[in-house]
GUNUNU-874011 format. One line per field, with one value per residue: residue number from 1; y, z, x of N, C-alpha, C, O, CB in turn. Coordinates in steps of 0.001 Angstrom, whole numbers, plus 500000, padded with zeros to 6 digits. Glycine has a CB too. Layout:
# GUNUNU-874011
paba <- c(NUM  ...)
n_y <- c(Y  ...)
n_z <- c(Z  ...)
n_x <- c(X  ...)
ca_y <- c(Y  ...)
ca_z <- c(Z  ...)
ca_x <- c(X  ...)
c_y <- c(Y  ...)
c_z <- c(Z  ...)
c_x <- c(X  ...)
o_y <- c(Y  ...)
o_z <- c(Z  ...)
o_x <- c(X  ...)
cb_y <- c(Y  ...)
cb_z <- c(Z  ...)
cb_x <- c(X  ...)
END
This chain:
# GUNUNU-874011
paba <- c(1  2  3  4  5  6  7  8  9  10  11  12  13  14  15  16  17  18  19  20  21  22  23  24  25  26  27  28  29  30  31  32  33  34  35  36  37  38  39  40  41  42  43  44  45  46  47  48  49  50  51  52  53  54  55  56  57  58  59  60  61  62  63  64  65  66  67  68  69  70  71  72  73  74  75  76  77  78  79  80  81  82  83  84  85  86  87  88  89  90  91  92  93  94  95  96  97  98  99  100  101  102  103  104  105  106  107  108  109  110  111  112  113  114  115  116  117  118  119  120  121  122  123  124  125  126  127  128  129  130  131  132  133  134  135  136  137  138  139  140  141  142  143  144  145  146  147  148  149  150  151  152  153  154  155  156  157  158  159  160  161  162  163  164  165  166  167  168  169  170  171  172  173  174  175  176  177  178)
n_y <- c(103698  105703  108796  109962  113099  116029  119500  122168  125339  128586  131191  132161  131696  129994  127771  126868  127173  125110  123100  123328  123747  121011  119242  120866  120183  117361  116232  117570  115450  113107  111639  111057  112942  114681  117949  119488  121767  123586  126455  128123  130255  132991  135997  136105  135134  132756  129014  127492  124718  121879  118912  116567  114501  112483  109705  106717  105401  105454  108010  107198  108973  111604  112580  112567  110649  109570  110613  110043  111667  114491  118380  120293  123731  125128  125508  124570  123373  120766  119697  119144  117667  115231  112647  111350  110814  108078  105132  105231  107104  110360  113493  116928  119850  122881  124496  126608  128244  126149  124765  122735  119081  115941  114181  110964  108120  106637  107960  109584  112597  115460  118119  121504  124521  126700  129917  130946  130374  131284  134128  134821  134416  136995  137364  136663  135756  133387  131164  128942  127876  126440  125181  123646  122682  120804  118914  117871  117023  114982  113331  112714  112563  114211  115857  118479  120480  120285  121008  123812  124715  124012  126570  128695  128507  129484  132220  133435  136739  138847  138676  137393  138121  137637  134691  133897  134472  132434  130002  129854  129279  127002  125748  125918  124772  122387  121929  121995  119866  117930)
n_z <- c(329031  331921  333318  336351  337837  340017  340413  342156  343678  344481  344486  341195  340118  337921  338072  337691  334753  333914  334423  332608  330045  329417  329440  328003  325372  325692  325059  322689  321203  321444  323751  326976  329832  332435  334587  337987  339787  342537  344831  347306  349805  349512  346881  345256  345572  347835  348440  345457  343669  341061  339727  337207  335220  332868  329968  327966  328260  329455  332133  335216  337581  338105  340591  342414  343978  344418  342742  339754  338890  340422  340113  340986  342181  344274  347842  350087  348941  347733  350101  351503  349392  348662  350649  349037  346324  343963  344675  343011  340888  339720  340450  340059  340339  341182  340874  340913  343191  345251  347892  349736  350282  348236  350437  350360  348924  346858  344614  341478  340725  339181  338728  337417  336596  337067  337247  337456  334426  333240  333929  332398  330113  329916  331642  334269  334010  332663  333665  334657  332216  331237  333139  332373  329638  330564  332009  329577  327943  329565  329826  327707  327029  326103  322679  322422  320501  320023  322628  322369  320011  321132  323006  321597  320337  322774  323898  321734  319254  321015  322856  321610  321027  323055  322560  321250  323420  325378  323670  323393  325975  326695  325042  325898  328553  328004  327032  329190  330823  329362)
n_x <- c(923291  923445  923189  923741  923764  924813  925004  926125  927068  927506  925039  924944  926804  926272  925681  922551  922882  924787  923502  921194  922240  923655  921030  919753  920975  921207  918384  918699  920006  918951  918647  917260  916006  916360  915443  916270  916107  917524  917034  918748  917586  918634  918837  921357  924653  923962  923383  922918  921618  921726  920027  920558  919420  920858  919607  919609  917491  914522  913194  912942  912528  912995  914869  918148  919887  922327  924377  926215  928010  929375  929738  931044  931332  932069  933679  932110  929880  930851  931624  928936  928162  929647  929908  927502  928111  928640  930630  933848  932604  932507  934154  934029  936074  936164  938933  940278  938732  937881  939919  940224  940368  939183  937523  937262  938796  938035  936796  937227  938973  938668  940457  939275  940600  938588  937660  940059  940593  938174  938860  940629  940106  939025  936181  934782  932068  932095  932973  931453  930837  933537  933749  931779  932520  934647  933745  931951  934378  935461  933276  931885  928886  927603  927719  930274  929768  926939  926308  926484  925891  923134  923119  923970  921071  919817  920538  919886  919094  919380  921878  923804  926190  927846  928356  931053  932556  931826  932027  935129  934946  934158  936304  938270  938272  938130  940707  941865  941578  942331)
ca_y <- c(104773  106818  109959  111143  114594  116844  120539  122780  125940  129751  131449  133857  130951  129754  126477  126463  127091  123956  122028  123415  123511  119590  119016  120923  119573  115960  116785  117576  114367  112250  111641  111053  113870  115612  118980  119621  123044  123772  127738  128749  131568  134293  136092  135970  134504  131754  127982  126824  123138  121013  117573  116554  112773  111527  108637  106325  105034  106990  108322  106896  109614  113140  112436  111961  110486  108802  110925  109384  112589  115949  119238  121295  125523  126049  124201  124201  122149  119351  119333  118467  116251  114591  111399  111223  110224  106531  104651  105214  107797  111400  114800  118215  120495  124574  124539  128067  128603  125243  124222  121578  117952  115179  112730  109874  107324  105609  108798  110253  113566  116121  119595  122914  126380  127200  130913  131364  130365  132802  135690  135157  135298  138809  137143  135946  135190  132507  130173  128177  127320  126057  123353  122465  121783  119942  118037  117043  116602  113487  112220  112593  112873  115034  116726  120088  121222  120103  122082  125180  125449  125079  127834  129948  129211  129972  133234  134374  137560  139511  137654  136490  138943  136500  133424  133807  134089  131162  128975  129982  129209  125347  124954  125531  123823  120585  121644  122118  118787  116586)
ca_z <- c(329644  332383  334173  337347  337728  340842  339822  343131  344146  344905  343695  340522  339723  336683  338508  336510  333511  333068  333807  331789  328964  329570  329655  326290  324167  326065  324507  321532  320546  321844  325147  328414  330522  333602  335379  338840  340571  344035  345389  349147  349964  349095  345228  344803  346911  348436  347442  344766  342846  340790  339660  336154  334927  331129  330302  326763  328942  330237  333498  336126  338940  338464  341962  342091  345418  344299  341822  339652  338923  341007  340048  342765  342243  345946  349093  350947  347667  347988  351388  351430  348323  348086  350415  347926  345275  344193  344564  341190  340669  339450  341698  339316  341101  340503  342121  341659  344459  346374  348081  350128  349264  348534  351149  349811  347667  345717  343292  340187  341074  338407  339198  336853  336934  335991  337551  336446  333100  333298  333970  331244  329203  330309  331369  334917  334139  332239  334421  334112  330742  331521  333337  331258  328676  331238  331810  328581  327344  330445  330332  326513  327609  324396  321894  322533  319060  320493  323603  321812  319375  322061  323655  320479  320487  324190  324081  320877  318344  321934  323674  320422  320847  324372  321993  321188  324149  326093  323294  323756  327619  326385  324686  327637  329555  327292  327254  331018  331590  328234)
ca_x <- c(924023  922587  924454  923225  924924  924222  926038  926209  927669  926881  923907  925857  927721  925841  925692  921654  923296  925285  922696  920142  922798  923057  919452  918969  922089  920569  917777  918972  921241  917971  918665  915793  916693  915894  916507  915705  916558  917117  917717  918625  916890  919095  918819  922712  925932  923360  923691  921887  922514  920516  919798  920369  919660  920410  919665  919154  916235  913473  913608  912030  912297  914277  915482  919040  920292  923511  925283  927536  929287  929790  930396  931184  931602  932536  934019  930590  928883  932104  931302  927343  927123  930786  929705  927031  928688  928604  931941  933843  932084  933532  933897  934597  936238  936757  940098  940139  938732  937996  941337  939561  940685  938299  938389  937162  940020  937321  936017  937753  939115  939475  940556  939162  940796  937693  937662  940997  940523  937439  939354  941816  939363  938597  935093  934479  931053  931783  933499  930262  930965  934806  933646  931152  933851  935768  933141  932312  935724  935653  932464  931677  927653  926879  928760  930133  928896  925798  925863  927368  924573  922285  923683  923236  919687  918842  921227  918993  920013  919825  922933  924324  927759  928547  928640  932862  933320  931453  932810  936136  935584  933980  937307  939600  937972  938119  941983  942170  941475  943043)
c_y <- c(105603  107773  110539  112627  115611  118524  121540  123655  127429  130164  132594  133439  130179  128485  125601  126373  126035  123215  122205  123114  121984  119049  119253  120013  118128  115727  116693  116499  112804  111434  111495  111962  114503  116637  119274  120576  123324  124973  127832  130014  132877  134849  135683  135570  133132  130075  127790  125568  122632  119842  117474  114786  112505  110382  107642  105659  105837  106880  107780  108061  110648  113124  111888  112055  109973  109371  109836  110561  114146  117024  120235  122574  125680  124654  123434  123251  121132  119080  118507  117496  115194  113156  110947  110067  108553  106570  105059  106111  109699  113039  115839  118829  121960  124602  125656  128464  127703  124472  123148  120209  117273  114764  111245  109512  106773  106654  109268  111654  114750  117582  120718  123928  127111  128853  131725  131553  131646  134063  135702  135520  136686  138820  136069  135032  133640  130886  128855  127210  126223  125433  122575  121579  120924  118641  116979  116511  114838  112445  111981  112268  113182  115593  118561  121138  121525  121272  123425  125519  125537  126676  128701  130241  129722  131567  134447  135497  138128  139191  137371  136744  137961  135119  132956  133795  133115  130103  128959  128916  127228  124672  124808  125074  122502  120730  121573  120344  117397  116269)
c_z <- c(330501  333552  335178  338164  339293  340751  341390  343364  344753  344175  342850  339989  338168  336729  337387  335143  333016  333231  332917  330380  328752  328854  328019  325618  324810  324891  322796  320734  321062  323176  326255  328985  331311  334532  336814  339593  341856  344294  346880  348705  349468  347266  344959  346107  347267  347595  346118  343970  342086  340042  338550  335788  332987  330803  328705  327187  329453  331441  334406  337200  338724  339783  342061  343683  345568  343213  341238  339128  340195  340127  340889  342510  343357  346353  349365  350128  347990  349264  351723  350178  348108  348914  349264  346726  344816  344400  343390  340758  340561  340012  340380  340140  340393  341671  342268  342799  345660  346593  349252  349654  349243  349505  350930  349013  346830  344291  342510  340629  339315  338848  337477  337352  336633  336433  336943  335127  332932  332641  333230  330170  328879  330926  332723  334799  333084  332497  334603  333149  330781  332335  332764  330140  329765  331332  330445  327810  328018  330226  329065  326379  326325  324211  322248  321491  319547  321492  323073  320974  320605  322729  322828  320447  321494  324041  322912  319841  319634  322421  322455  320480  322026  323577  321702  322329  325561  325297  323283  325267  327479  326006  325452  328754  329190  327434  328195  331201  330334  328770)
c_x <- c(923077  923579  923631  924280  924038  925947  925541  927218  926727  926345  924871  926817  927927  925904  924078  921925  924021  924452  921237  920977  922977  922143  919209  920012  921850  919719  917306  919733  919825  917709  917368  916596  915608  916661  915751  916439  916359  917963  917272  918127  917090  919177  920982  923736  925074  923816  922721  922984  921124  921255  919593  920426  919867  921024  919517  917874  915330  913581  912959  911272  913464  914719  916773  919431  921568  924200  926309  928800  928338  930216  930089  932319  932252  932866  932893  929870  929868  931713  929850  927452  928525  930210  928838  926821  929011  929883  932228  933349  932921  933902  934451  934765  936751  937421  940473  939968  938134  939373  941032  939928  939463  938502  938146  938123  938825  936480  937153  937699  939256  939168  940289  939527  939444  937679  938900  941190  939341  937993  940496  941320  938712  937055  934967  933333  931176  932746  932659  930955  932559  934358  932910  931779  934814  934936  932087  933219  936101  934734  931710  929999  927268  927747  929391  929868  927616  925378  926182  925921  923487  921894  923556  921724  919296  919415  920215  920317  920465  920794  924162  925935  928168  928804  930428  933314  932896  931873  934080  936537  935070  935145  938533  939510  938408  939962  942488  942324  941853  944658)
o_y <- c(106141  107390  111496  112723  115736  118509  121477  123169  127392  129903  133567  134132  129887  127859  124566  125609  125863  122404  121316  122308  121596  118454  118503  118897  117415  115158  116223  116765  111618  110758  112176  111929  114768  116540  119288  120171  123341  124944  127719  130619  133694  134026  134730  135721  132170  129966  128182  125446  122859  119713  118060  114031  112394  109967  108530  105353  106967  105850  108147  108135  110505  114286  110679  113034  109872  108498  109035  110400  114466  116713  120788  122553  126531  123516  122259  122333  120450  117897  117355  116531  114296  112277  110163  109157  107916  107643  105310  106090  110064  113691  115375  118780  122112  124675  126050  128996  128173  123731  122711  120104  117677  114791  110415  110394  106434  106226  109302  112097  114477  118091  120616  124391  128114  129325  132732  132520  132776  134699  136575  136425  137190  139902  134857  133883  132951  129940  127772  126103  125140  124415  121365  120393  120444  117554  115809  115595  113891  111232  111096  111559  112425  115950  119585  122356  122661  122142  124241  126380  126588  127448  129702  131324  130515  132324  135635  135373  138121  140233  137171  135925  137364  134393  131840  133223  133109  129097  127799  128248  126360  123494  123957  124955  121678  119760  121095  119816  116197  115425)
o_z <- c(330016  334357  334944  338864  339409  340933  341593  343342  345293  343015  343375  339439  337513  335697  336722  334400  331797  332316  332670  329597  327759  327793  327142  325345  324182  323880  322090  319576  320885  323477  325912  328766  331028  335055  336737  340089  342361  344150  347462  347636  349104  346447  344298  347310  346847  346509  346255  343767  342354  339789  338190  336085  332145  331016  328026  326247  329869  331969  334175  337549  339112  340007  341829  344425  346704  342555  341873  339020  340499  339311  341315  342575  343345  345920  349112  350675  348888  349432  352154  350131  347286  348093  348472  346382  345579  344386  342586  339593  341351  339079  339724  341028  339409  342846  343329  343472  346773  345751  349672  348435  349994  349849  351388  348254  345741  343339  343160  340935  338487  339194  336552  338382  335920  335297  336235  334618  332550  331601  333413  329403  327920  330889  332514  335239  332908  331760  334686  333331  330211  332115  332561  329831  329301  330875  330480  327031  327458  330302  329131  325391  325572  325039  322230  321642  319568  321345  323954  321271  321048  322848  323222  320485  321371  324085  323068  319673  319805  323067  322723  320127  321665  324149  321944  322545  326592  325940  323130  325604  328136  326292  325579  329692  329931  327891  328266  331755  330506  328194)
o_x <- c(922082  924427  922893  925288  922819  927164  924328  928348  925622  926664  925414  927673  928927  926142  924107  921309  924025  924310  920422  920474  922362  922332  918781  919572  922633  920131  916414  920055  920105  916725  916401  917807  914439  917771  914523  917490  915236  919186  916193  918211  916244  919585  921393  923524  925717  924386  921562  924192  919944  922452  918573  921352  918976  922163  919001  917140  915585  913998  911807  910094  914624  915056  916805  919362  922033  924766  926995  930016  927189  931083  929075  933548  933142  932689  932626  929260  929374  931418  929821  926689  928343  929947  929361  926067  929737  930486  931330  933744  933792  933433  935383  933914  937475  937061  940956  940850  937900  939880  942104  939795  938575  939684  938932  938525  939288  935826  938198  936592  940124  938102  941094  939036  939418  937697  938876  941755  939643  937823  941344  941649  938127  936470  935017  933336  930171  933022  933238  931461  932436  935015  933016  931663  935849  935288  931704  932954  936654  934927  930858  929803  926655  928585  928708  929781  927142  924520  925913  925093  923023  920942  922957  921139  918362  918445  919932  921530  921684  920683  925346  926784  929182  929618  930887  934383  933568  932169  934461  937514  935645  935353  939414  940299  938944  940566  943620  943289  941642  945344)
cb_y <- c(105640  106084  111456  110153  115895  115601  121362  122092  125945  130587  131979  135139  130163  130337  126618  127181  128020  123339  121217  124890  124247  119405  120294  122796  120257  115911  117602  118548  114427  111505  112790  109399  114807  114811  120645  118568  124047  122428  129155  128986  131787  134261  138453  137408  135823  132227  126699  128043  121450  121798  117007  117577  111702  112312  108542  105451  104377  107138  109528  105926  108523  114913  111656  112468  109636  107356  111932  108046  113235  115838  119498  119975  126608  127116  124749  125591  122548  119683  120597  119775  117021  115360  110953  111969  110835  105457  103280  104197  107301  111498  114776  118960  119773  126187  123786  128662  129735  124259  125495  121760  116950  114435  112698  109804  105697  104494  110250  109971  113302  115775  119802  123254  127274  126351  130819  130893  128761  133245  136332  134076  134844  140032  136720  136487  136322  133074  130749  129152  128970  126853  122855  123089  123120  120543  118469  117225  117976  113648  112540  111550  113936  116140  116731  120538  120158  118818  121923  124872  124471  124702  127859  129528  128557  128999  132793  135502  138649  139669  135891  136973  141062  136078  133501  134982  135207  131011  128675  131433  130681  125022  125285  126515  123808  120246  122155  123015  118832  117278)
cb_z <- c(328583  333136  333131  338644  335360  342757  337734  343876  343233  345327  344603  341599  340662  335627  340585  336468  333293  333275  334933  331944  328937  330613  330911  325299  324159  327518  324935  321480  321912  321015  325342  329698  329648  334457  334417  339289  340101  345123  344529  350341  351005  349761  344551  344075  348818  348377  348209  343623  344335  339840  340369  335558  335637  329677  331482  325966  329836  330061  333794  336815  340403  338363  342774  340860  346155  344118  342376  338485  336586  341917  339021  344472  342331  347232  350666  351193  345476  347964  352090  351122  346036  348479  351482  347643  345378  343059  344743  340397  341516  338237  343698  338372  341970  340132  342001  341353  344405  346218  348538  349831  349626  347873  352626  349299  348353  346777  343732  338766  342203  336923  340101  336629  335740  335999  338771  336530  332495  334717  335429  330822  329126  328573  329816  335667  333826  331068  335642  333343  329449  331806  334498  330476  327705  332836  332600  328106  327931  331982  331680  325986  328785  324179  320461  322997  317579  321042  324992  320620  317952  322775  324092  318882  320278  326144  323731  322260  317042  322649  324239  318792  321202  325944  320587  320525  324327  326387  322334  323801  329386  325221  323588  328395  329849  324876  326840  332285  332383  326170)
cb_x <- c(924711  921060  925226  922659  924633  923805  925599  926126  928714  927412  922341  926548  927632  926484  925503  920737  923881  926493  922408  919309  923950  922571  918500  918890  924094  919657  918267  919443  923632  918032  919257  915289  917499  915407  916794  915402  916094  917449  917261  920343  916887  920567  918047  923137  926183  921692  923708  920903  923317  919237  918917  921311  917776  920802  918590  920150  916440  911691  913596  912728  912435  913583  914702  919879  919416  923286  925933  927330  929870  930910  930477  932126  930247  931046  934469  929463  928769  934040  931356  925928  926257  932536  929283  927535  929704  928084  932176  933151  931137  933316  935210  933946  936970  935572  941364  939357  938139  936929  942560  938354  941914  938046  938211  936194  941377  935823  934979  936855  940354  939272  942545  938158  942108  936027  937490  941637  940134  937346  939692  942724  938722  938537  934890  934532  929945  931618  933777  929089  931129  935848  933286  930264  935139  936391  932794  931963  937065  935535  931521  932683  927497  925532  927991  931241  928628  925802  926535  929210  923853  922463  925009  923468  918744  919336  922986  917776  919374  919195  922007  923602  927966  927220  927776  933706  933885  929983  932566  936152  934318  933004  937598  940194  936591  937205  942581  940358  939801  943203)
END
């Protein structure tokens, strides 16, 4: 099994956060894994995306040039990395607020509210997290136990009160998209 994942949107998006969450709960289940971060210039609004590989093999090269999945925060990210994408290969979309179609017929489309779902939760910031559950609910990568405790340890005692409600936003995501 090996997943090349390229996660892209606007800087504020928490686009690093799923794939570091990834990476660790990779990691953590024994996984080869790699994270590779890329920020435009600007501290917030700007793009940023990065490059996540896991693999039951070791990695050769954190360089991912052929995604086999997408997740794409914004239009502008669908736009730059969607040829990309191998054939067959899977596009996430926060349809919240990209209304953009694919155009390719040969990738796996799946649409996330993820912003919406967010803000039901009373909790934009964690729109992040709601696709991460979407995307593990599809691509069954690592456990979402897995990533969830992670997420307890990185968050610490300091953070610890955000834990109900980023797992909340893991589980509507996984229902968003069953």
């Amino acid at each position: 099994m090996k997943k090349e994942i390229v996660i892209a949107g606007f800087g504020g998006q928490g686009v690093m956060s799923i794939g570091k969450s990834l990476v660790e709960a990779g990691l953590e289940e024994g996984l080869e894994v790699s994270w590779v971060p890329s920020y435009g210039p600007e501290m917030r609004g700007g793009t940023a995306n990065c490059s996540v590989i896991m693999s039951d093999e070791p990695v050769g090269s954190p360089i991912v040039y052929h995604p086999t999945e997408l997740i794409a925060m914004n239009g502008p990210s669908l736009k730059k990395f969607e040829d990309e994408v191998v054939p067959g290969g899977t596009v996430f979309l926060n349809s919240s607020i990209i209304k953009e179609k694919v155009d390719r017929e040969d990738l796996r489309v799946i649409q996330v509210p993820c912003d919406t779902i967010a803000n039901e939760l009373g909790n934009g910031k964690v729109a992040n997290m709601v696709m991460l559950g979407a995307v593990l609910e599809k691509t069954h990568i690592v456990s979402p136990d897995t990533a969830l405790s992670c997420l307890r340890a990185s968050f610490g005692e300091h953070k610890a009160h955000l834990i109900p409600v980023n797992a909340e936003a893991l589980q509507k995501g996984a229902e968003a998209v069953r």
